[in-house]
Residue frames as qw, qx, qy, qz and C-alpha x, y, z in Angstrom:
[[0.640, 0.479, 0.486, 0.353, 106.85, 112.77, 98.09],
 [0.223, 0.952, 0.179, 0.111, 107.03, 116.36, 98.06],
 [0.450, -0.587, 0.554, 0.382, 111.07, 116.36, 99.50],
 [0.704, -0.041, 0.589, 0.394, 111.66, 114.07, 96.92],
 [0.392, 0.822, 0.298, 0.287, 110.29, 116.24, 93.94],
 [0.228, -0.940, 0.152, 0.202, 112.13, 118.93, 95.90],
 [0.481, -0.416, 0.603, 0.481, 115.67, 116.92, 95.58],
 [0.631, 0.341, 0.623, 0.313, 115.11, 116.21, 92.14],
 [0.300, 0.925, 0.154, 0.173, 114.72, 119.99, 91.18],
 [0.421, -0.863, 0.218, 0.176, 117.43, 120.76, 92.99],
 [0.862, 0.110, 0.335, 0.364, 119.48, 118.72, 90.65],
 [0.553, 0.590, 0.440, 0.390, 118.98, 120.98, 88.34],
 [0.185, -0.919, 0.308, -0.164, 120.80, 124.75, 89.99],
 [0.410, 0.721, -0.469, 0.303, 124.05, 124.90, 89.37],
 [0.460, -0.817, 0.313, -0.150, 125.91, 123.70, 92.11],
 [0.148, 0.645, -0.749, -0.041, 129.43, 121.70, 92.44],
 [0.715, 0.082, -0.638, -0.273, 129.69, 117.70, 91.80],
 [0.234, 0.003, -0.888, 0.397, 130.24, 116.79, 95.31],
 [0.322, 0.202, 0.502, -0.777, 126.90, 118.50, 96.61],
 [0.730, 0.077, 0.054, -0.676, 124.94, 117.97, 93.88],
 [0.584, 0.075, -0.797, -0.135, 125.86, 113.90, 93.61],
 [0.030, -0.150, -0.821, 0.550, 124.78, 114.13, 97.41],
 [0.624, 0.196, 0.359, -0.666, 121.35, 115.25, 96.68],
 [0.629, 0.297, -0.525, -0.491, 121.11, 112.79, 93.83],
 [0.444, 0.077, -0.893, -0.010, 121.59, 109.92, 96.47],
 [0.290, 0.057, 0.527, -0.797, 119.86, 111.59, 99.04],
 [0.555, 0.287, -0.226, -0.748, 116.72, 111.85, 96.18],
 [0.335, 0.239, -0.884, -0.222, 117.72, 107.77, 95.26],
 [0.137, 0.035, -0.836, 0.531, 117.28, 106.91, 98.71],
 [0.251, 0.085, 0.268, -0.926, 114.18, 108.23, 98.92],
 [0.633, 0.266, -0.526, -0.501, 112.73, 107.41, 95.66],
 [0.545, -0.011, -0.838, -0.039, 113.13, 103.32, 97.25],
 [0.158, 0.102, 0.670, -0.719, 111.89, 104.29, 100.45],
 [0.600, 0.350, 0.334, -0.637, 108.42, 105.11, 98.61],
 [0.634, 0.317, 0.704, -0.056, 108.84, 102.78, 96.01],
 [0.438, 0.814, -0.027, -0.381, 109.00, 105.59, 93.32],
 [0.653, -0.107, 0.438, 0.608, 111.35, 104.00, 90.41],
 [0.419, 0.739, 0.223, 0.479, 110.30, 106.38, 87.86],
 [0.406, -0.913, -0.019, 0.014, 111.75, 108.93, 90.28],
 [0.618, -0.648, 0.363, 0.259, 114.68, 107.10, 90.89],
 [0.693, 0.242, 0.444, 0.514, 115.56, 106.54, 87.14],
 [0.330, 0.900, 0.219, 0.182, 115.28, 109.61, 86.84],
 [0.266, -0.910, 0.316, 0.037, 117.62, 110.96, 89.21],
 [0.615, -0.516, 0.394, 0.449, 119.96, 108.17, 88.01],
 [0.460, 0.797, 0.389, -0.032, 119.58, 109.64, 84.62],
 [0.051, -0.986, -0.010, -0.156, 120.79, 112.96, 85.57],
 [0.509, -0.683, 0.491, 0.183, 124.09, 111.65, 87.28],
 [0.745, 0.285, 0.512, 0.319, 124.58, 109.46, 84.16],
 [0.333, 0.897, 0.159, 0.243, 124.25, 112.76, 81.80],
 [0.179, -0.932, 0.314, -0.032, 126.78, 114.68, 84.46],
 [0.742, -0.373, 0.502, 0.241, 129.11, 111.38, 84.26],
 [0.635, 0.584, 0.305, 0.404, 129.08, 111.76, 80.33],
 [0.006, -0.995, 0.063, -0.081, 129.87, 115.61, 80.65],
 [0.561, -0.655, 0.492, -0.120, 132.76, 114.52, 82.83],
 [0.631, 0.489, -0.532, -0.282, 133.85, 111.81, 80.30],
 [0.374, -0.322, 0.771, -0.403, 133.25, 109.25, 82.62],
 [0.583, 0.154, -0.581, -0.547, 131.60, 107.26, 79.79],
 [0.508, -0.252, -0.822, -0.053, 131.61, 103.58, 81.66],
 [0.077, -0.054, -0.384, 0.918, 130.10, 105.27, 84.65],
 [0.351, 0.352, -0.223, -0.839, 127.63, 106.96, 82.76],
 [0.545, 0.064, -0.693, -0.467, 126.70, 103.56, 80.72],
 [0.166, -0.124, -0.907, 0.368, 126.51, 101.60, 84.43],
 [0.134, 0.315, 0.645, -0.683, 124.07, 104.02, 85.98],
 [0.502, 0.162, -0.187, -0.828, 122.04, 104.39, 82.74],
 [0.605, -0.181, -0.772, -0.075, 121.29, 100.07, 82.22],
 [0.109, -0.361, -0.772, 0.511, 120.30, 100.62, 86.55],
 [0.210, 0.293, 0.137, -0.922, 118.05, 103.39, 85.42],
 [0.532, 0.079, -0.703, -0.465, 116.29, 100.92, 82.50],
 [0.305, 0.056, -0.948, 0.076, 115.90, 98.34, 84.84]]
């Protein structure tokens, strides 16, 4: 549990969209390993928010309704 909290800060430090969408599935992956969905909505939250930024809008609307669910 404590990796996973790790990936999940890690989100948050700057770092370019190809590394930091790999810790965000790394973090996913996890998150269903233990069962954590509030985890994993979170983290798909956070890629949702960076897919808006990025004006990836239907993106962004996909992985927020899997993050609800």
């Amino acid at each position: 549990m404590e990796a996973l909290n790790t990936l999940v800060n890690l989100v948050f430090v700057p770092l370019a969209s190809a590394e930091k969408e790999r810790l965000i599935e790394e973090g996913r992956r996890r998150a269903r390993r233990l069962g954590d969905e509030l985890s994993e909505g979170r983290l798909l939250h956070l890629a949702a928010d960076d897919d808006y930024v990025e004006g990836n809008f239907a993106r962004a609307l996909e992985r927020l309704q899997r993050a609800i669910e």
